[in-house]
N, C-alpha and C positions, 0 to 999 in steps of 0.2 A: 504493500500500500504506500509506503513513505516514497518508494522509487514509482512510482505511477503518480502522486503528486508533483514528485517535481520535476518531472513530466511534463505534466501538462503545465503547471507553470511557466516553465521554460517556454512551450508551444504559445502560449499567451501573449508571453513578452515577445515572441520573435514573430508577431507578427505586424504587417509592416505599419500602422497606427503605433505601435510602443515600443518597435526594435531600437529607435534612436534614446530610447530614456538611459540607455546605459552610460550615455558617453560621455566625460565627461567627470572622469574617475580621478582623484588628487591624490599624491604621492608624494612624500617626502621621506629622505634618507638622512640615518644618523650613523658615520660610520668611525666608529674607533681606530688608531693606530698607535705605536708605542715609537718614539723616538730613540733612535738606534745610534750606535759610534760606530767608526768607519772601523774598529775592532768588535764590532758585533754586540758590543755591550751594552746595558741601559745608560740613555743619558740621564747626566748628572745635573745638566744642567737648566737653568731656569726656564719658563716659556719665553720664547722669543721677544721682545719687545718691536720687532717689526710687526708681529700677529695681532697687537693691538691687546685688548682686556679681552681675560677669557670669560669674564664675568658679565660682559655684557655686548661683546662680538656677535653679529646674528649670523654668522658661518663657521667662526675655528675658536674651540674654546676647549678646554681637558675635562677631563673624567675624574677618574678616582686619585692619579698622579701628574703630579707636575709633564712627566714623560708620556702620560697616556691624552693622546689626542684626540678631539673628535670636529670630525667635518658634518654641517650642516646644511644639508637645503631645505632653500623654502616649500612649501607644499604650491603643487600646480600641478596640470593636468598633462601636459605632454613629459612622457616618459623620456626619450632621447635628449631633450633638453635639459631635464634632472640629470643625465649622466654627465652631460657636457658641462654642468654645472660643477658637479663632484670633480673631475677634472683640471678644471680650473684653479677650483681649491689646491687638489691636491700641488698642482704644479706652483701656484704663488706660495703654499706653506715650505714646499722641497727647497726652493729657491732664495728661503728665508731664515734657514736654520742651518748655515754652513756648510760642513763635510757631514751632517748625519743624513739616513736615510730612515722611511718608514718602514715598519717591520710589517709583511705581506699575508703573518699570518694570525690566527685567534689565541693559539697557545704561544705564551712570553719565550722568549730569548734565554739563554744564562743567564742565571741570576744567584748568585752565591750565597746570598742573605736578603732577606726581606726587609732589614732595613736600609738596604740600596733604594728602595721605593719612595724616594720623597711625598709628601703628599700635596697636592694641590692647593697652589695659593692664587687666591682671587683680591687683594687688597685688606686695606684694614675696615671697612665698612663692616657695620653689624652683621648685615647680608652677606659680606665676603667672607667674614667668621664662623660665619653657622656651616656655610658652603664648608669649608675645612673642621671645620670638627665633628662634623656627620661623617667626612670621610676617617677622624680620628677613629670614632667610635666603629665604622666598620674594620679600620686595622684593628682595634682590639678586640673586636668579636670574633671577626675570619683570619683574619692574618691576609699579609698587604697581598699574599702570593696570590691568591684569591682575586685578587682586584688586580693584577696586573693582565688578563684575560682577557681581550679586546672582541667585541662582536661586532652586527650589523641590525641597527635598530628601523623599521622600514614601517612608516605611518600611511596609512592609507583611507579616505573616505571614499562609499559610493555617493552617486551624484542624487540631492535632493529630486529629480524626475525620477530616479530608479526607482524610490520607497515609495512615492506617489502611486507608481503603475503597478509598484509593488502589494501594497495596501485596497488599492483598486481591485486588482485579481482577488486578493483574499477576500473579499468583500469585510476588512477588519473596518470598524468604527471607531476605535480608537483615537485621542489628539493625536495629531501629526507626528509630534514630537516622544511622546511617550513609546508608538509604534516603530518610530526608528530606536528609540533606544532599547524595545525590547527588540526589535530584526538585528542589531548590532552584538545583542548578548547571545544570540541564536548562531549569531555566525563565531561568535568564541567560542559557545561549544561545542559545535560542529568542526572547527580548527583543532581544538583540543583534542578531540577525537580522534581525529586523521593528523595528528600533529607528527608522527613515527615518519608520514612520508615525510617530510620536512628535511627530517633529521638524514632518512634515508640516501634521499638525491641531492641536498645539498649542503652536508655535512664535509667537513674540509679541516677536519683536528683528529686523525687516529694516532697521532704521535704528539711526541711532547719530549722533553729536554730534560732528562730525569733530575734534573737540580729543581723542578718545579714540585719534586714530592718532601722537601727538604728533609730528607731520610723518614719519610713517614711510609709505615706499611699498609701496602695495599692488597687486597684479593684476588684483583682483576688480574689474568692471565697475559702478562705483560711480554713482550720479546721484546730485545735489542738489539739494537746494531750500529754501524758508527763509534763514535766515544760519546759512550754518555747517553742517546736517545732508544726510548720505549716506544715501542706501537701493540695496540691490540689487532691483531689479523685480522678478525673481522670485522676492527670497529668502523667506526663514521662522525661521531662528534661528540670528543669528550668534553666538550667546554659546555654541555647541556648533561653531562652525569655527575655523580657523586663527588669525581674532582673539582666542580665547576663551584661558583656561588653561589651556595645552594644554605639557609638558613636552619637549625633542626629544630629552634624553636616553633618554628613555623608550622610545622607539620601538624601541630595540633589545632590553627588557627581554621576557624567557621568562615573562611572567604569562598564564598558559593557564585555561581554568574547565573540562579536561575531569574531574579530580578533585581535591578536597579537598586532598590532600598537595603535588598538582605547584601549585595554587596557592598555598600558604602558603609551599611553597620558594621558587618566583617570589616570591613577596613579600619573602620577609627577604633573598634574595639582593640584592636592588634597594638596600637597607634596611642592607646591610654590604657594599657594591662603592663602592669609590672611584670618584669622576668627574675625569676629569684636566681637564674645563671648571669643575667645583664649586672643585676644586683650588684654582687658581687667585685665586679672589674673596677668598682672606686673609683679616686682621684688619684693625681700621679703626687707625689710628695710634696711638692710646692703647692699643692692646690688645686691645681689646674686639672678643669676635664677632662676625660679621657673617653667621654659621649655625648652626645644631647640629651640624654635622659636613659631611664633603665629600661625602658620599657620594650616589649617582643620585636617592635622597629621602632626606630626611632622618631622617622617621618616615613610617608605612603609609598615614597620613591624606592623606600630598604626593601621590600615587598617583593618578592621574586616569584614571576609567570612569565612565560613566555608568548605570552599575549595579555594587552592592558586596554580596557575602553580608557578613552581622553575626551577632554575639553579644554579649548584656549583658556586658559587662567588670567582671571584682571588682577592688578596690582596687589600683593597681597595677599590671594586667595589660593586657598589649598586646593588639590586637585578633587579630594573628594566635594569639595563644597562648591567647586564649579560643575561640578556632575549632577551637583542638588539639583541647584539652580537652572542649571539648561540641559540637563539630559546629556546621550551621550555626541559629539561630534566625529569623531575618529575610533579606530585601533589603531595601536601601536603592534607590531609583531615583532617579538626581540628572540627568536628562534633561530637566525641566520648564523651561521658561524662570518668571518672573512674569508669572502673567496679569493685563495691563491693566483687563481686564475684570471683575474683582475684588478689592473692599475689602480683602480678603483674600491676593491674588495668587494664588489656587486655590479650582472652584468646585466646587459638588457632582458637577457633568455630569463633571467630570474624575475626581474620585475615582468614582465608579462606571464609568468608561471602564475606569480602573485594574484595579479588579475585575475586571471580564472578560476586559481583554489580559494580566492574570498567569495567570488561571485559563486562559485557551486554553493560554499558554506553557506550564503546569503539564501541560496533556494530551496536547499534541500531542508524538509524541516526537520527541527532540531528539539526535540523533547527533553526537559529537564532533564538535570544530571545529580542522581545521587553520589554521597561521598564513597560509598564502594564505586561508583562506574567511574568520579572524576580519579579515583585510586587505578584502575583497570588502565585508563589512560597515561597517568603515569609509567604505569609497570610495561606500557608496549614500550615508552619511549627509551625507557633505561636498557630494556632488551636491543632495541636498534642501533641507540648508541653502543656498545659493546660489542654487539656480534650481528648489525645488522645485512653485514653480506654474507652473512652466511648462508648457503644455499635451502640449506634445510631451519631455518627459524621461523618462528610461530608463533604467532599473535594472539590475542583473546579479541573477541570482539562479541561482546553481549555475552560474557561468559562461556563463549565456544570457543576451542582452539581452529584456527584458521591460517593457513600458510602466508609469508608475506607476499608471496607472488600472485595469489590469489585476490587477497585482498587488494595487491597493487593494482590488477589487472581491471578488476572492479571500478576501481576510482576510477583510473584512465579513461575507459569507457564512457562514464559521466562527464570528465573531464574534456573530452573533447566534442561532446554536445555542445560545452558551456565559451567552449573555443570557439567555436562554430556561428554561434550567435555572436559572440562579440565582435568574430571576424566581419559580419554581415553586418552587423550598426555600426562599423568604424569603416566600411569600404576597404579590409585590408587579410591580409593572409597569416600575417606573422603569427595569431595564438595559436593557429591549427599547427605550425608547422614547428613550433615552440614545444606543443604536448605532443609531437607525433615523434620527436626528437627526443626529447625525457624517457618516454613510455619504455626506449629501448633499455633502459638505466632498470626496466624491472625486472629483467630475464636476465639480464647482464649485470651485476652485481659491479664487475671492474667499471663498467660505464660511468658510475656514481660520481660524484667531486671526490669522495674519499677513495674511492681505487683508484681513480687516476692518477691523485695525488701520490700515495704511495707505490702506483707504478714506478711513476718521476723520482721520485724518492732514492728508492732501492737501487731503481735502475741506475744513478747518478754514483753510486757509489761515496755519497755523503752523508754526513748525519744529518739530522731534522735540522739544527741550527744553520749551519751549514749551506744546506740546500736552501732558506728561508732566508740567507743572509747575501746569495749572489742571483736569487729572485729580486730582493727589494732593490741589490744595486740596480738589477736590468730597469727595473721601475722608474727610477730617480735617471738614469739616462732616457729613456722613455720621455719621460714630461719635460726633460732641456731642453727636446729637439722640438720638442710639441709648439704649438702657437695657441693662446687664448683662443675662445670660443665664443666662450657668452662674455664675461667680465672683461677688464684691463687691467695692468698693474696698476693705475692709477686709481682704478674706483676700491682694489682692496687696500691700499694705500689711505682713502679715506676712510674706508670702513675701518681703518684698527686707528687712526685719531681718532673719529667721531667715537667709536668704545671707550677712548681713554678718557676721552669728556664727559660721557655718561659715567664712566667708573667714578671719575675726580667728584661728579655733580652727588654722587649718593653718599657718598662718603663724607661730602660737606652737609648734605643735610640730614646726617643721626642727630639725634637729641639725645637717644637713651642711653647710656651705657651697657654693654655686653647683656650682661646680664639679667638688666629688668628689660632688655629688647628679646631674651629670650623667652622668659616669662608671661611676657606678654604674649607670644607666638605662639607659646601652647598654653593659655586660658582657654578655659572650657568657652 
């Protein structure tokens, strides 16, 4: 029944009165990299001052460390142009930080100690403090190795015509807005669901630098090779398993996506529950924090899913309480490893994958998820990560064991229905020829980003670092010869004055001191 609805849905939309409501789909990328020495090692040193404030740059700003960078575009609707944009970045940031290069992949470089890790400094503003000591408080929860983990954050909304014609066919009566934001949470759990293929085909981390276990024991059936580098044979993306960032207090927290309310409860209750493990971690001897507070996250952002509803935030306002307030606007999908395989760490093939696995998620309907099934879900993805080329691995799905080829075969199938249509509202070919490209990635397990990867790998006769360290140089020569696209040097040249103005301007106007400006932040 579920697959004969969306079915006929699909049939609905595609015909020619509502085939165009699809178009019109916004994207934006957030993508991490870690700043490297021309010896391969984390830099030490500060963010650029040509880069402008990371605090208030709308393109190049870091992450959890001074060294962990992240590129930003805006949200728009032409794909090609977001790349070109990423691009762009990337070549005025290479062009802007010396002899270092970007590191090309998800799992960190050598790294001998974790307090190599500097952490992230955005100025002395109230706001720039909290920024850094929320990253304090995750060093002393996870440890920095944790955080030195770079991924591909990829924001995407459908277009306001889609939900119209969407809600149309269903004959739902619902406010406009309530209905998107319940179709928005229907498509997270149907992502959730099928989240293993994700992991599957464009997983891009089966190796890792053994200095990243900082002699900690693991169970996971590890081989070496090189000096120094682990891979799992069958894995596909470890920076989404148990060595990844992953919270354990959390596991016990009530964050549900079957509506809008029980998730944002789950949310702030996380967000005001004392942890009697946070408890614990104190102040450092002078005084000084060593959190934002004790509690299971510290703010909404600590929160670890690989898929997040959003809403643009006004000044001041938490993410859950812009959710209140307007429902949801976006997902975030933060399940991307960085693809090696692009300058970029994300290639167009992927963004139109995207496309069509939100849009299936979008139609196919999506029945509440109890805490055993969002568990079941889980346990496919830890399985894929680990051994998901393995020929013979087997999934649950509704409590059956089911083959992953099978079930991959499956999705595809729907999959390129949903290509089909989008092909035919956009006047273009590339989703069909995108999912009929993939599809081969189910039979063929090497096909994957992760065999290919460790094809190259092994084949090269280097270690994971190694191989990841005359990748990023090929990169950094790449973007020299490159010519801008969209931008100029000159307009990012303004863009990191104008950030240092907005930095300078917030930083002039605190009133409160550290401390009652934190207090104030978390009043009830």
């Amino acid at each position: 029944m579920t697959n004969q609805q969306f079915k006929s849905t699909l049939q609905a939309l595609s015909l020619p009165a509502n085939r165009s409501a699809i178009v019109g789909i916004k994207r934006g990328i957030e993508r991490e990299t870690l700043r490297i020495t021309e010896q391969g090692r984390l830099s030490a040193k500060q963010h650029a001052a040509a880069l402008g404030s990371p605090l208030t740059h709308p393109s190049i700003t870091t992450d959890f460390s001074e060294a962990l960078l992240e590129f930003i575009t805006p949200a728009q609707s032409d794909a090609e142009l977001t790349i070109k944009q990423l691009e762009d970045i990337h070549k005025f940031t290479l062009a802007h930080i010396g002899d270092e290069i970007l590191w090309p992949i998800s799992m960190p470089c050598f790294i001998k100690h974790q307090d190599e890790i500097a952490l992230a400094q955005y100025g002395t503003s109230n706001t720039a403090q909290m920024k850094t000591l929320y990253r304090e408080g995750l060093k002393n929860r996870y440890g920095s190795m944790m955080q030195a983990i770079a991924g591909v954050h990829f924001n995407i909304s459908l277009p306001e015509s889609f939900w119209q014609t969407l809600q149309m066919i269903r004959q739902n009566t619902q406010p406009k807005q309530t209905f998107i934001s319940d179709a928005y949470l229907g498509v997270i759990r149907n992502f959730k669901r099928n989240l293993w293929l994700i992991s599957y085909l464009f997983g891009a981390s089966p190796a890792l630098c053994s200095s990243f276990l900082q002699g900690r024991e693991t169970k996971l059936p590890f081989e070496s090779f090189g000096k120094g580098s682990l891979y799992l044979p069958y894995g596909t993306a470890l920076r989404l398993g148990d060595l990844g960032y992953t919270n354990s207090a959390q596991s016990a927290l009530n964050v549900t996506y079957n509506n809008l309310d029980q998730y944002i409860s789950g949310l702030k209750s996380a967000i005001t529950t004392e942890s009697d493990l946070y408890r614990n971690i104190g102040t450092y001897p002078d005084g000084r924090l060593k959190q934002l507070n004790h509690n299971i996250l510290q703010i909404e952002n600590e929160f670890y899913s690989p898929i997040r509803p959003k809403r643009n935030t006004a000044p001041g306002e938490k993410p859950t309480e812009a959710l209140a307030r307007g429902g949801i606007e976006y997902i975030e999908v933060r399940a991307l490893d960085v693809n090696p395989f692009s300058p970029v760490g994300i290639s167009l093939e992927q963004v139109y994958f995207l496309d069509v696995f939100i849009t299936y998620c979008a139609l196919m309907p999506s029945p509440d998820m109890s805490a055993q099934q969002q568990q079941e879900t889980q346990e496919n993805l830890s399985a894929v990560v680990n051994a998901g080329r393995d020929p013979k691995l087997c999934l649950a799905q509704d409590g059956e064991s089911i083959s992953l080829q099978q079930w991959g075969q499956t999705l595809f199938t729907d999959l390129l229905a949903v290509a089909r249509y989008l092909d035919d509202a956009h006047n273009e070919t590339h989703y069909v020829a995108v999912i009929e490209s993939l599809q081969k990635a189910i039979a063929d397990p090497e096909q994957t980003y992760s065999g290919q990867y460790m094809q190259q790998v092994l084949n090269s006769g280097l270690d994971n670092g190694h191989f990841a360290f005359e990748l990023a140089k090929r990169y950094k020569a790449y973007f020299s010869e490159s010519d801008y696209s969209v931008y100029s040097e000159a307009e990012f040249e303004q863009m990191a004055q104008e950030s240092d103005q907005q930095r300078l301007q917030i930083e002039q106007s605190d009133t409160l001191d550290f401390n009652a400006f934190l207090a104030d932040y978390f009043k009830a």
